[in-house]
C-alpha positions in Angstrom: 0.0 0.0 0.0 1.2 3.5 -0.8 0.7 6.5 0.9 -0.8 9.5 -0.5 1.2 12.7 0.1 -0.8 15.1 -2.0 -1.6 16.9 2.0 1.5 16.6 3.2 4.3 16.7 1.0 5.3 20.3 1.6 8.3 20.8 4.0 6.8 23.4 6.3 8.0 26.3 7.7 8.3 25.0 11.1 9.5 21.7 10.4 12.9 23.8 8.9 12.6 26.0 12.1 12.8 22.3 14.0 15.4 21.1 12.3 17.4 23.9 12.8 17.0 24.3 16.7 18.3 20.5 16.3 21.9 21.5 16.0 21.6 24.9 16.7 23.8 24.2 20.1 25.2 20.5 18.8 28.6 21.5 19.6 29.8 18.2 17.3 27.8 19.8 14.3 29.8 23.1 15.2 33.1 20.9 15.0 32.6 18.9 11.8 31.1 22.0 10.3 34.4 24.2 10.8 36.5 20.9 10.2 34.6 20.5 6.6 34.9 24.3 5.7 38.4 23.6 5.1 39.4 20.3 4.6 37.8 17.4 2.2 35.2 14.8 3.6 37.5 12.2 3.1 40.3 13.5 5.0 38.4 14.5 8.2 36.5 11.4 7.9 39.3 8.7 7.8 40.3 6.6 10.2 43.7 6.8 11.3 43.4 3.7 13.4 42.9 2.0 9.9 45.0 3.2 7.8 47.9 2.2 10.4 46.9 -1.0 10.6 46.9 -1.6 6.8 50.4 -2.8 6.5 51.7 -3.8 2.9 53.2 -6.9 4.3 51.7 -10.6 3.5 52.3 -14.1 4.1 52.1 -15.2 1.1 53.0 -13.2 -2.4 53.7 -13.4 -6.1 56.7 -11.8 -7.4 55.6 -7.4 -7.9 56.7 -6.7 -11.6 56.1 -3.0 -12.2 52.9 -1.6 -12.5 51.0 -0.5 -15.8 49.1 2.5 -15.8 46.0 2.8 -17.9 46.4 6.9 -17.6 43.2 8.5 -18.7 41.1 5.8 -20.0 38.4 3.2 -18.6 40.2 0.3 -19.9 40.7 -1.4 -16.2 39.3 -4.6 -17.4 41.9 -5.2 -20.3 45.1 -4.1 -17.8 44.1 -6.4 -15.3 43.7 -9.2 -18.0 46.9 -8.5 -19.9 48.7 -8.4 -16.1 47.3 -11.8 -15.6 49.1 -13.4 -19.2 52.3 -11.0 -18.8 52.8 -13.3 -15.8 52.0 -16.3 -18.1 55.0 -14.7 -20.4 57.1 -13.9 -17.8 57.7 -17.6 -17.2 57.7 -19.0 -20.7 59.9 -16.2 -21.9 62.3 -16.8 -18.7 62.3 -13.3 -18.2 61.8 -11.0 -14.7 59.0 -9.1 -16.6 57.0 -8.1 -19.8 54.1 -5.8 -20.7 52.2 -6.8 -23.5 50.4 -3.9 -26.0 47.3 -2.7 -24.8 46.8 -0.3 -27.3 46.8 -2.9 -30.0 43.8 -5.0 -28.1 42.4 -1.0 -27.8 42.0 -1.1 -31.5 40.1 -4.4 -32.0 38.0 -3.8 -28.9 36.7 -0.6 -30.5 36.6 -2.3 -33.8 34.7 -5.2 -32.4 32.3 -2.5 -30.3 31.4 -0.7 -33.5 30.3 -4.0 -35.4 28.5 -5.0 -32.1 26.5 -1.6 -32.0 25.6 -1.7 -35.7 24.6 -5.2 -35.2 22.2 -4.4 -32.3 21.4 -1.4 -34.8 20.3 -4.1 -37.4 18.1 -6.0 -35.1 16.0 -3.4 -33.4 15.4 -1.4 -36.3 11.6 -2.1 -35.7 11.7 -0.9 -32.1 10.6 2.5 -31.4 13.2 5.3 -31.2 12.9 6.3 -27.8 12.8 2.6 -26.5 14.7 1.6 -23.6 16.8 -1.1 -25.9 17.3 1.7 -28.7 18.2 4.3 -26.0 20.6 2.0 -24.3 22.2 0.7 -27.4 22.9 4.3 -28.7 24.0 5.7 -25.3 27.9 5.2 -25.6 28.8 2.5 -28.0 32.4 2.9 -28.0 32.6 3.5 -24.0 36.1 2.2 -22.3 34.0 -0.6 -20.6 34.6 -3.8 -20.8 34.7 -7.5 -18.6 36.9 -10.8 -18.9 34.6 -12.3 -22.1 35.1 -9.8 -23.8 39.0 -9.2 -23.2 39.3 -13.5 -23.5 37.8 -13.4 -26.9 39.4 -10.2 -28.1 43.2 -13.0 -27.1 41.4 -15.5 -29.2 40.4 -14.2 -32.2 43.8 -11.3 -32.6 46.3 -12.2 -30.4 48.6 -10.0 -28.5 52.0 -8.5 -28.7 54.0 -6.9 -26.8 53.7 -3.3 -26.1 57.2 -2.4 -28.1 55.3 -3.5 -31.2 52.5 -1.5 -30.7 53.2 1.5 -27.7 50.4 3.8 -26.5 49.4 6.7 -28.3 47.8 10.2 -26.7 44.4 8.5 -27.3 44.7 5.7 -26.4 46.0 6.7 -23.0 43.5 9.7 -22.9 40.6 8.2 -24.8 38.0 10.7 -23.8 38.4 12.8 -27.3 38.7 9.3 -29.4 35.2 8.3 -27.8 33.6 11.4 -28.5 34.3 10.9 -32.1 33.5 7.4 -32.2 30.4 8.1 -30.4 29.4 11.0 -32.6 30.2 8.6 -36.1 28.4 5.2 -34.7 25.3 7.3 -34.0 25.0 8.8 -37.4 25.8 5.5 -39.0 23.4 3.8 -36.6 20.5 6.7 -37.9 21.3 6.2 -41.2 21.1 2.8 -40.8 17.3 3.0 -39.4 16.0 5.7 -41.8 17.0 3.4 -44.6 15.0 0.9 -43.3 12.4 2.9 -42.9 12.6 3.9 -46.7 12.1 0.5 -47.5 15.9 -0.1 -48.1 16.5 -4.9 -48.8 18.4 -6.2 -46.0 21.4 -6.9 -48.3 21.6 -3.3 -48.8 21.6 -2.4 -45.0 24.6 -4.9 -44.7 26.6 -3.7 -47.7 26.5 -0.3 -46.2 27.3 -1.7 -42.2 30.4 -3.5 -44.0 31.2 0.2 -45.2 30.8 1.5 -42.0 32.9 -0.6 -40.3 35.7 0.5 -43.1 35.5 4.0 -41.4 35.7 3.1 -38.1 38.9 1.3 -38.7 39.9 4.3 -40.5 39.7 6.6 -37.9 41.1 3.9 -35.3 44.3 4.0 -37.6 44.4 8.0 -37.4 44.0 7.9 -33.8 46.0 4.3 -32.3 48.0 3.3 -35.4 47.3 0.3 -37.8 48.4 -2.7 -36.1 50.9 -5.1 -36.9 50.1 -8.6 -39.1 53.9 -9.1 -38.3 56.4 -8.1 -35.9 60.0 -9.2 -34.9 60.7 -9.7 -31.2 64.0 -9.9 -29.8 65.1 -10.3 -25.9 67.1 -11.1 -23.2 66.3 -13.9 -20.8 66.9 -14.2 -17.2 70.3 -15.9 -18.1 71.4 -13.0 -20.5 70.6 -15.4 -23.6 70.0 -13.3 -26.6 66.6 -14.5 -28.6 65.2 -13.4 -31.9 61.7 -14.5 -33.2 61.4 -13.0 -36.8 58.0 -12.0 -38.5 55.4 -13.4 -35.8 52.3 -12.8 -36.0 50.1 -11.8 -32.7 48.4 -15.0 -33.3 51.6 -17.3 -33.2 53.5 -14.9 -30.7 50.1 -15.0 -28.1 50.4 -19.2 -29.0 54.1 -19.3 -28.5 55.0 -17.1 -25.8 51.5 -16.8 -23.4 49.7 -19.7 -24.1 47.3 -18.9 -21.7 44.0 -21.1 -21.4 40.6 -19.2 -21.1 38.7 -22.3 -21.8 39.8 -23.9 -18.1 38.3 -20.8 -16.3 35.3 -19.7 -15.0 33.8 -16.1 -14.0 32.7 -16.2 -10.6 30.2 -13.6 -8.8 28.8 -13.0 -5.6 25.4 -11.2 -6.8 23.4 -11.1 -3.5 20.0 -10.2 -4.7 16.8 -11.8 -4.4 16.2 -12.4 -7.7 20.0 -14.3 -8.6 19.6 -17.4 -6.3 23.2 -18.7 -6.0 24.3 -21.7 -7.8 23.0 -20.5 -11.3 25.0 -18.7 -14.1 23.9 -15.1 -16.0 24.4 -13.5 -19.3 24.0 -9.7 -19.9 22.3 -9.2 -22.8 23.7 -6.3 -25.3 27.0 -6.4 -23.7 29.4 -5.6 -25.9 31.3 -9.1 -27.1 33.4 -10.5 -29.9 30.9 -11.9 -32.5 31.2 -15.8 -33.1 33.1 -15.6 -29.4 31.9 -18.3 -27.3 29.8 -17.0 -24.4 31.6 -16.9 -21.0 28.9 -16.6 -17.8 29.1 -15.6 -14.5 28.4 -18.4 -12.0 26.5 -16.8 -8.7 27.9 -17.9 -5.8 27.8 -16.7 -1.9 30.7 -14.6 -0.5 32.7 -17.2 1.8 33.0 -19.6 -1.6 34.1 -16.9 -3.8 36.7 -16.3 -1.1 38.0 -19.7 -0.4 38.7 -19.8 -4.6 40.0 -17.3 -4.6 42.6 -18.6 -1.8 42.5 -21.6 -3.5 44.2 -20.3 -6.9 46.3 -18.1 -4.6 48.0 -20.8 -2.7 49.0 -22.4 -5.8 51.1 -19.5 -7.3 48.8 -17.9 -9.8 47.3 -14.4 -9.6 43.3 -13.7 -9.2 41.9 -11.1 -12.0 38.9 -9.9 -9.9 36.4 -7.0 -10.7 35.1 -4.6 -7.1 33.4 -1.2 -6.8 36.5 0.1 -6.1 35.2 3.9 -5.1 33.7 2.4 -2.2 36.2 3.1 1.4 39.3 3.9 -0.7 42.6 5.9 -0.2 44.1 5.8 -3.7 47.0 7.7 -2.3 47.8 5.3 0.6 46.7 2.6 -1.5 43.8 1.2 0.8 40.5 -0.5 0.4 39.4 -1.1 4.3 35.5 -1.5 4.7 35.7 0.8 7.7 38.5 3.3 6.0 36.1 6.3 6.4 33.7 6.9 9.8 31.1 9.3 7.8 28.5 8.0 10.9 31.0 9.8 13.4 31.2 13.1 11.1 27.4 13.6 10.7 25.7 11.8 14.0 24.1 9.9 11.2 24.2 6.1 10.3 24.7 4.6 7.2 23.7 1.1 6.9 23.3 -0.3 3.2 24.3 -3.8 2.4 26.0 -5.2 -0.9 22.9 -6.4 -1.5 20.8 -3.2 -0.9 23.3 -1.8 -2.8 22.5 -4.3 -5.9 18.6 -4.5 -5.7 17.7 -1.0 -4.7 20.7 1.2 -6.7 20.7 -1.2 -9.7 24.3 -0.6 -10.2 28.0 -1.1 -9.4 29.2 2.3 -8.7 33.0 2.2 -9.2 33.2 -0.8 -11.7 36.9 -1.6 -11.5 39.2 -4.5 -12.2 42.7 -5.8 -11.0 44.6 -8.4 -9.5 44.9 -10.2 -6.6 48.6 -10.9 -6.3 49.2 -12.1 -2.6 47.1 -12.8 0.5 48.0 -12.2 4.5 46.7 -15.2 6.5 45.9 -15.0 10.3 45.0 -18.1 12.5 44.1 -19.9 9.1 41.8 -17.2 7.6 42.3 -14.3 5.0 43.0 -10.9 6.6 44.3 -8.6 4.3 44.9 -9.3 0.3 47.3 -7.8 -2.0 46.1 -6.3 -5.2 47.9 -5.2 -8.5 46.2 -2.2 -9.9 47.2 -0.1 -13.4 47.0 3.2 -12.1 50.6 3.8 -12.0 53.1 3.6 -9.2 52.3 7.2 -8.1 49.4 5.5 -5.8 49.5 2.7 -3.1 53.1 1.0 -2.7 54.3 1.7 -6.2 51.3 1.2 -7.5 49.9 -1.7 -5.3 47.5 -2.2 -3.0 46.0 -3.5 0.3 42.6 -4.8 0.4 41.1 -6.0 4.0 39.2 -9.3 4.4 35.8 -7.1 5.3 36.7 -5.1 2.1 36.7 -7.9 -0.2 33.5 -9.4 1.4 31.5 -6.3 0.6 32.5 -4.9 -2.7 34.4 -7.7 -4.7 31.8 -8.8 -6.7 33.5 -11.3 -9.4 37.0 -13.3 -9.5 38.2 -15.5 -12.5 39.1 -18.9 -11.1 40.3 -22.4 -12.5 37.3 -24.4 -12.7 39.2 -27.3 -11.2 38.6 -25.1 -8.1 34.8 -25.9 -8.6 33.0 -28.5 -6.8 30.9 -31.1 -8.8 28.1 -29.3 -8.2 29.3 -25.6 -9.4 30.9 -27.2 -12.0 27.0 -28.6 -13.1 25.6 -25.4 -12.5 28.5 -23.1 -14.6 27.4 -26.1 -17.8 23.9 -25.3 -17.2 22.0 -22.6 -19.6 22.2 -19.4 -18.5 19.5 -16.9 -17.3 19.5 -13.7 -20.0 20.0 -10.8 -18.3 18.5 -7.0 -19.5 21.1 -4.7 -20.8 20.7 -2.3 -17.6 20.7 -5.0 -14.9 23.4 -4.2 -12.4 25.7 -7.1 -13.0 25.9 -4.7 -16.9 29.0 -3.1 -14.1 31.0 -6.3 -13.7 
């Protein structure tokens, strides 16, 4: 039953004259107010307690290559996968470290978004213009944005190389101008697409003139992140000062050579607490941008103490964790901290604030801070987790040269998915990830993971 406010939704007079003789003599208000006048929230607000007790020390650790740095972009998804294979090519290579090219999986992501939109273009043309679908499909289609099927099937299909063969470029490391452009040229193809329809235009027509599109779009990507390489030679160094030259490899044969890593033996694991994703049972998004002809890759739902102990699991046995969080959630990017009582905003303003990860999920319909990185090491007290160490690719400027410390209570209420060998699985996770998989609408929160 709802409640009808038409007589009383005015805030009166004398409820404001209330309020105010409230914290007209709160001396605390007085405090926090003067304290805020000049210093941020954040700072006032955070614990000092907590921040000491973070140490950047654990029990158990991979070896810290240096950190990548995305810069100005949203591509946190594809740093955190290419950290988990530059690990993978650390060791076949026998070297102390590699980075592999982001910018040249930057181009076939945005090359593979564009053919995505136009496609979703091409199948809605009947729906109504102002839609939900046609609104969400022409809201950003070449966004930074992105999850592990998307980066896995990106490997697949082109390969990688390493970053000497194809280095950054301005855009690609600031990618807010490239987007814009993008943006502006997908939406007018994406029109043009729709009023020829609506003129009656054959369907071979409409795909002779997406093919052309496409064309474009990887004419522009070329102006703005180079054309990348069908060949490349790549010479180094290994850990015993052996000189190596592999001559005209393609990303294809270098990726099957020299990374080798297997997407096929691991799973994407979530911990979605809301009512209506019972655990044990996998999701798609729909209208996520993917990798046509890619196989699907879903998320398997699972509670938060499992998602933890796999994540130990995979730990234990030497290999990092790529894991996705709402990482603006009780952060200090400077000190490189995600504590779940970082910040005491309750203390500041006399006022509690009490939503759950799954309020959060089922009432906000989003992930806030959709982030992803590594877990790289793990602290374990009297047999249990209690601090976790986490690669990030925002440089070394932040954290401890560029890594960070996660508490235990952190990782319980804002990881939300972790990529884990499915040997890790029990029988009956294993059943469930082989299962068919609920279809998700394009705006359902888990669209953030």
């Amino acid at each position: 039953m709802s409640i009808d406010t038409r007589r009383q939704d005015s805030l009166l007079p004398e409820q404001i004259a209330a309020m105010r003789g409230e914290i007209a003599e709160d001396r605390e208000v007085r405090a926090m107010r003067n304290a805020l006048a000049k210093n941020s929230i954040l700072k006032v607000a955070e614990n000092q307690d907590v921040l000491a007790s973070m140490q950047h020390t654990f029990s158990s650790e991979l070896a810290s290559p240096a950190v990548t740095n995305q810069m100005k972009s949203g591509r946190c998804w594809m740093f955190a996968g290419l950290n988990v294979l530059r690990r993978a090519a650390a060791k076949r290579l026998r070297v102390a470290e590699i980075e592999l090219s982001e910018n040249y999986l930057t181009f076939f992501e945005k090359l593979e978004k564009a053919n995505c939109f136009l496609d979703d273009v091409l199948t809605t043309l009947d729906e109504p213009k102002d839609s939900r679908l046609v609104t969400h499909i022409f809201n950003a289609p070449a966004s930074d944005g992105g999850e592990w099927e998307l980066f896995a099937n990106l490997v697949l299909k082109y390969g990688v190389v390493p970053k000497s063969a194809m280095p950054e470029t301005q855009h690609s490391s600031d990618s807010h101008a490239m987007n814009r452009i993008l943006d502006m040229k997908l939406r007018e193809q994406g029109l043009s697409l729709r009023r020829a329809h609506a003129a009656s235009a054959p369907a071979g027509d409409l795909l002779e003139r997406k093919g052309f599109m496409l064309s474009e779009i990887y004419r522009i990507l070329a102006v703005f992140l180079g054309v990348p390489p069908s060949t490349f030679d790549f010479e180094y160094r290994d850990q015993d000062d052996h000189f190596h030259a592999d001559r005209a490899l393609s990303p294809q044969a270098f990726y099957a050579r020299h990374v080798g890593f297997d997407f096929d033996a691991y799973a994407s694991v979530v911990n979605i607490p809301a009512p209506d994703k019972p655990f044990g049972q996998t999701y798609l998004v729909a209208h996520l941008p993917v990798v046509r002809g890619g196989p699907a890759r879903p998320y398997l739902n699972v509670d938060a103490a499992t998602m933890r102990a796999l994540t130990l699991a995979q730990l234990k046995d030497g290999e990092g964790v790529y894991f996705g969080c709402d990482v603006v959630q009780m952060m200090d990017s400077e000190a490189g901290v995600l504590d779940d009582h970082l910040y005491d905003f309750a203390g500041v303003f006399g006022v509690p604030f009490q939503l759950s990860k799954a309020d959060r999920l089922d009432y906000l319909g989003e992930i806030a801070g959709g982030h992803q990185m590594v877990f790289t090491g793990v602290h374990i007290v009297e047999g249990l987790p209690a601090r976790w160490k986490v690669e990030n690719s925002w440089g070394e400027e932040h954290g401890q040269k560029g890594y960070f410390v996660m508490s235990d209570g952190w990782f319980e209420n804002y990881v939300y998915q972790v990529v884990v060998r499915k040997d890790y699985l029990s029988s009956g996770l294993r059943a469930a990830l082989a299962a068919s998989p609920q279809v998700l609408q394009p705006w359902d929160p888990m669209r953030g993971l």
